[in-house]
C-alpha positions as CSV (number, residue, x, y, z in Angstrom):
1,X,216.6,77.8,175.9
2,X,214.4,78.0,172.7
3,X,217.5,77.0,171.1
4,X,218.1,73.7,172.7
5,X,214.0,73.3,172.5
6,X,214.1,73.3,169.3
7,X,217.1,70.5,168.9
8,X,215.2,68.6,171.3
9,X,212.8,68.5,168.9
10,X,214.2,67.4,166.0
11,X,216.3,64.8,167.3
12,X,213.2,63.6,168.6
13,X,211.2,63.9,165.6
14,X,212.9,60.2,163.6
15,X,211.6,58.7,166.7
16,X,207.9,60.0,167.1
17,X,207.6,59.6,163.5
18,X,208.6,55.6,163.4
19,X,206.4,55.4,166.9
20,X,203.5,57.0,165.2
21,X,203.9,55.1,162.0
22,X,204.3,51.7,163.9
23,X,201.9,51.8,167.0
24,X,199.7,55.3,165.8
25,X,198.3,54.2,162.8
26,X,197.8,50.4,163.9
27,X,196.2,51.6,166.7
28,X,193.8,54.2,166.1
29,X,192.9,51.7,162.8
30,X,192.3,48.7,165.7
31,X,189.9,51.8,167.5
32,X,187.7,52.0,164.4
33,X,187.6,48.6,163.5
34,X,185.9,47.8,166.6
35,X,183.0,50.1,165.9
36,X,182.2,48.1,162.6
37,X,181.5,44.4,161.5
38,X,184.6,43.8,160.0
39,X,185.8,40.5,159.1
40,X,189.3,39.2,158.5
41,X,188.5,38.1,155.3
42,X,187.7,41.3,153.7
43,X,189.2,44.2,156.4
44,X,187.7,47.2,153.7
45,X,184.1,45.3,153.6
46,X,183.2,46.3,156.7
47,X,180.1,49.0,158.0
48,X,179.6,50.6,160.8
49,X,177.7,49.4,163.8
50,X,178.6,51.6,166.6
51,X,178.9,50.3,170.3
52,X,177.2,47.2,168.9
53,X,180.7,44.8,169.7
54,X,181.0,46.2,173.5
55,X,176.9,46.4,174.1
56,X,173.7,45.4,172.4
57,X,170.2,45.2,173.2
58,X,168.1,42.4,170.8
59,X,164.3,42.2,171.7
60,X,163.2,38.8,170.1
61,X,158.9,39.2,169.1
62,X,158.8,37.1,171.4
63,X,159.4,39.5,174.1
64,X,162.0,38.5,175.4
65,X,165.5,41.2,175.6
66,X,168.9,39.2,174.5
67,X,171.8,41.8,175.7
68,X,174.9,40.8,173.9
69,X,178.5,42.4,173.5
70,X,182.1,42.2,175.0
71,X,181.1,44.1,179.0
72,X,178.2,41.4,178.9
73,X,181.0,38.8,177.9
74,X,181.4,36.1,180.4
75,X,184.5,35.0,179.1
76,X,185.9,38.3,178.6
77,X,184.9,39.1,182.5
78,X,186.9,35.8,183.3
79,X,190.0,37.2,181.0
80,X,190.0,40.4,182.8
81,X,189.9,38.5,186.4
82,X,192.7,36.5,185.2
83,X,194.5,39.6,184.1
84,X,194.5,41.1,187.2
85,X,194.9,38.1,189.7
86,X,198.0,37.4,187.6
87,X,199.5,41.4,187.8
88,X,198.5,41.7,191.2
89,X,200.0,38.8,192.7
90,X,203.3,38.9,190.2
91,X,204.2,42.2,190.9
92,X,204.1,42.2,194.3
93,X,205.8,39.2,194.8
94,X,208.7,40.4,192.0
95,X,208.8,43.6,194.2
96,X,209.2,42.1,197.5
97,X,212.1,39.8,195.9
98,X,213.7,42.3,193.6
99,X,214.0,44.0,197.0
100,X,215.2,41.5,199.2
101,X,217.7,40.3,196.4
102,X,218.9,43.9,195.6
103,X,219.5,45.1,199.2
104,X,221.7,41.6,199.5
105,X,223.7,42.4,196.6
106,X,224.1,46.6,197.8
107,X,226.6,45.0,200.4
108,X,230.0,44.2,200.0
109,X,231.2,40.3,199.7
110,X,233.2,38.6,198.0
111,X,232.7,37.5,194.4
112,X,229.3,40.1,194.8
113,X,230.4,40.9,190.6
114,X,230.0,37.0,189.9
115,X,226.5,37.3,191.7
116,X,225.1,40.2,190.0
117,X,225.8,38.7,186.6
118,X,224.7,35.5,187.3
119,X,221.1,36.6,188.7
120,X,220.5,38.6,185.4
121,X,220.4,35.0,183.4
122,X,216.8,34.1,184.2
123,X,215.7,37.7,182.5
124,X,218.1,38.0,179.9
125,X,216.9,34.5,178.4
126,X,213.6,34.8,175.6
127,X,210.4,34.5,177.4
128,X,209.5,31.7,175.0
129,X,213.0,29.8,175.8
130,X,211.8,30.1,179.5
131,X,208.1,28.9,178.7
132,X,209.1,26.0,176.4
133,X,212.1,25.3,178.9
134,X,209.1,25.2,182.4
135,X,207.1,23.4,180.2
136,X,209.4,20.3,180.2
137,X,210.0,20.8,183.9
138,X,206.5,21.1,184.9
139,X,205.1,18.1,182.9
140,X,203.6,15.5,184.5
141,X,205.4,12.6,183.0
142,X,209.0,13.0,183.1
143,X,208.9,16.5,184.3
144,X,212.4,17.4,187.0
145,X,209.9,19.1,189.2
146,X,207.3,16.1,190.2
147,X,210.0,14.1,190.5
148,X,211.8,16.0,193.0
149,X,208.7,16.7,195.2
150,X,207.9,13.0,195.3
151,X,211.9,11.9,196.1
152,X,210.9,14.9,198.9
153,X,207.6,13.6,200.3
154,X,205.9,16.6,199.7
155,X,203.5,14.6,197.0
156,X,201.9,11.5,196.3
157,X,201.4,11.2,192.9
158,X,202.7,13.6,189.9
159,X,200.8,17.0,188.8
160,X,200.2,18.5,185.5
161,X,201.1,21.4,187.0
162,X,199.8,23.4,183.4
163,X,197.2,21.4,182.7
164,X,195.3,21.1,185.9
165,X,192.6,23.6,186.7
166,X,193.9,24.6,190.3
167,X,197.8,24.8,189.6
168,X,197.5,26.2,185.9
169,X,197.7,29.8,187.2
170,X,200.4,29.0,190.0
171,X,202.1,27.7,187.1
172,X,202.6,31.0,185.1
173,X,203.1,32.8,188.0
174,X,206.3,30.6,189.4
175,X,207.8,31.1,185.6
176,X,207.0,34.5,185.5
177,X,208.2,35.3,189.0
178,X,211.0,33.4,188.5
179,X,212.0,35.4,185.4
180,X,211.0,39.0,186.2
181,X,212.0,39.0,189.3
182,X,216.6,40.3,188.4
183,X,214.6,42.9,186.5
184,X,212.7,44.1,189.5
185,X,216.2,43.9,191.4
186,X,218.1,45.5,188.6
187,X,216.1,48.9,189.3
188,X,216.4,48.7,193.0
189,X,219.5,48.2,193.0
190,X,220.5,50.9,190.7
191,X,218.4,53.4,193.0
192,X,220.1,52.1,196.2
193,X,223.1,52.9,194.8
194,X,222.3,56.1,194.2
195,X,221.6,56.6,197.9
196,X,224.8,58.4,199.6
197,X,226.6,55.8,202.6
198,X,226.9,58.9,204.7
199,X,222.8,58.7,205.5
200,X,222.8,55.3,206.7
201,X,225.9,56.1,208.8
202,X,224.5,59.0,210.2
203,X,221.4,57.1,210.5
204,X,222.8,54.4,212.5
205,X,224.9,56.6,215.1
206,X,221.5,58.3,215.9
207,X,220.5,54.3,217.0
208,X,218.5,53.5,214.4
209,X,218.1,49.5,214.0
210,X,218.4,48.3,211.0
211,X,214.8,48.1,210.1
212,X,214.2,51.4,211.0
213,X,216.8,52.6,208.9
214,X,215.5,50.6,206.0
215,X,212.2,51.7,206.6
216,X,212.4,55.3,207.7
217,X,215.4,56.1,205.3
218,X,216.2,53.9,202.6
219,X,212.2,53.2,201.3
220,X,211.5,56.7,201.2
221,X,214.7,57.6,198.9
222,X,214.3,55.4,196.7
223,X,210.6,55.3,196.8
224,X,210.6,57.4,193.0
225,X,212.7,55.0,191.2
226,X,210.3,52.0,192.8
227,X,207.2,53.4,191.7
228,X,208.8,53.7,188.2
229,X,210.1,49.8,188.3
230,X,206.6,49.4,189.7
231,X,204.7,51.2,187.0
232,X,206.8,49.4,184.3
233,X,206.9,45.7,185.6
234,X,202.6,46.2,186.0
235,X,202.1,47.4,182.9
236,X,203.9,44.9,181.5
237,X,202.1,42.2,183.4
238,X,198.6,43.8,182.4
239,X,199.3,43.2,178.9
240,X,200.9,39.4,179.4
241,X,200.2,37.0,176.5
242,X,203.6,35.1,175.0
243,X,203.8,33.1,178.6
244,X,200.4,32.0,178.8
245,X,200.3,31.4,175.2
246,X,203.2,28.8,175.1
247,X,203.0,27.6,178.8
248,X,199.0,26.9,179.4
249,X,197.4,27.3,175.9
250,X,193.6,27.0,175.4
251,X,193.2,27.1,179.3
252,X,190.2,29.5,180.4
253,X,191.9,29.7,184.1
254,X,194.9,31.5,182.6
255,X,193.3,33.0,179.5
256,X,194.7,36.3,179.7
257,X,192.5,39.7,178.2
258,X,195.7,39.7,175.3
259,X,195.0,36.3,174.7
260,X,191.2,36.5,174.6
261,X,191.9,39.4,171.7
262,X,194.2,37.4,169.8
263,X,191.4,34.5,169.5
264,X,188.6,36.8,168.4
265,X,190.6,38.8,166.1
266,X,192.2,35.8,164.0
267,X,191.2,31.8,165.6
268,X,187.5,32.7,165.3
269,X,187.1,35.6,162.8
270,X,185.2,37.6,164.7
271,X,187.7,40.7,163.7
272,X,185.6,43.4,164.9
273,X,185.2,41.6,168.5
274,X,188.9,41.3,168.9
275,X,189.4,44.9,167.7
276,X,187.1,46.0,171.1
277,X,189.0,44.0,173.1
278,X,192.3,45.3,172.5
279,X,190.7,48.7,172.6
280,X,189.5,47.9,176.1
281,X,192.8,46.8,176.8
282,X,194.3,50.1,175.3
283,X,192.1,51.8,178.0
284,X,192.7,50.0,180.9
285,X,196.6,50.5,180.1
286,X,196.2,53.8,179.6
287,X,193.8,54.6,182.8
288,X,196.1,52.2,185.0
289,X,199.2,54.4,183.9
290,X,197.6,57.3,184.7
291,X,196.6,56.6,188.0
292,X,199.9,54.8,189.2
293,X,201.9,57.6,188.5
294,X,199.2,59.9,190.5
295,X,199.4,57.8,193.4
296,X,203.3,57.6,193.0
297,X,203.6,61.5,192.2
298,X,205.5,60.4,189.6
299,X,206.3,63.2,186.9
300,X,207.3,62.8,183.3
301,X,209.2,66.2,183.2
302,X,211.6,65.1,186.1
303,X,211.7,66.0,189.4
304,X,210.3,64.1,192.8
């Protein structure tokens, strides 16, 4: 056992290395940088100010007490809110569909190959293909969406769908949806299929409906493997940026917290600012990690 510990080990060791070289060192630099006044002009010029970019007190001889800082941010508060509406709502609907389109395509039919191929499209293309691709279909103009509603009925006159305050989120989240959602599938199904037919037949000789058996049987068994997809999917949400970045840019109703750090650290020079951001980021990641795979009893070591 110490044997194949130890070869563990080093054929792990290339790979930590490259990780630590890559995403260590860029990101315990980003850590300090937001404890200093550092500017993208001269990264090495910089001194240290402490908490100062995440919470300050000014007192003006005046009297009056300025509190500045990113958790006193508006704009970062309205970033985080964005954040989460858009993780929240994404996810669950990609689960609830990933589910529904993976139990479908667990059954036997005919040309069910043909399907499963075909449903992986929408993921497999470049999220920036798919933005720049909605973008033409949601425009106002001589976008195939407004035109098809209003050949419908179902509106009177065209939307910007991105550029309009109310549907600029609803925007994201059809494109996104519509994208993630084979992904979401793609680990269902695999864990259905891991799920022996011999339970569901006993299942269903005991009288179980077919609800119950979904419920009572199938959900629990594969409950592991959808807290991982789950885990994945929201993470990946949380830290969303290339979408909103193409599809709605320079819109505070979808300004995303990645997006907010990407403006501070090089659109407005305010490097040190941006650095806290993605630091706060970093910890929300990590802290949301954490907790989904305590509420999933999800271990790293294997296991249920």
């Amino acid at each position: 056992m110490r044997q194949r510990a130890r070869s563990a080990w080093l054929f792990l060791a290339p790979m930590l290395i490259v990780l630590a070289a890559v995403a260590g060192w860029p990101l315990m630099r980003t850590i300090y940088f937001s404890f200093t006044d550092a500017s993208l002009a001269d990264l090495e010029a910089n001194r240290w100010i402490g908490f100062a970019n995440y919470f300050s007190v000014l007192q003006l001889p005046s009297g009056r007490v300025i509190y500045d800082g990113l958790l006193v941010d508006p704009v970062w508060w309205r970033a985080v809110w964005n954040t989460v509406r858009f993780t929240v709502i994404s996810v669950t609907c990609e689960t609830i569909l990933g589910m529904i389109v993976a139990l479908v395509l667990n059954t036997e039919f005919r040309g069910r190959g043909i399907v499963r191929a075909a449903i992986l499209v929408p993921w497999a293309i470049p999220t920036i293909v798919s933005a720049k691709m909605w973008q033409w279909m949601l425009n106002d103009q001589f976008g195939i969406l407004n035109d098809i509603l209003l050949r419908l009925g179902l509106i009177s006159t065209k939307i910007a769908w991105t550029a309009n305050a109310d549907t600029a989120m609803v925007a994201v989240l059809i494109v996104d949806i519509w994208k993630t959602t084979p992904f979401m599938a793609l680990l269902i199904l695999a864990a259905l299929q891991m799920i022996p037919t011999e339970i569901h037949e006993v299942a269903r000789l005991d009288g179980a409906n077919p609800w119950q058996v979904f419920w009572k049987v199938t959900l629990p068994l594969i409950r592991p493997a959808l807290m991982v997809a789950v885990i994945f999917r929201g993470l990946d949400a949380f830290r969303i940026f290339d979408l909103i970045y193409v599809l709605t840019p320079n819109n505070v109703q979808t300004k995303s917290m990645s997006v907010f750090a990407r403006e501070n650290l090089f659109e407005f020079d305010k490097f040190a600012y941006g650095s806290a951001a993605s630091t706060l980021l970093f910890v929300i990641l990590g802290s949301l990690t954490i907790l989904f795979m305590w509420l999933g009893r999800v271990k790293l070591g294997g296991g249920r």
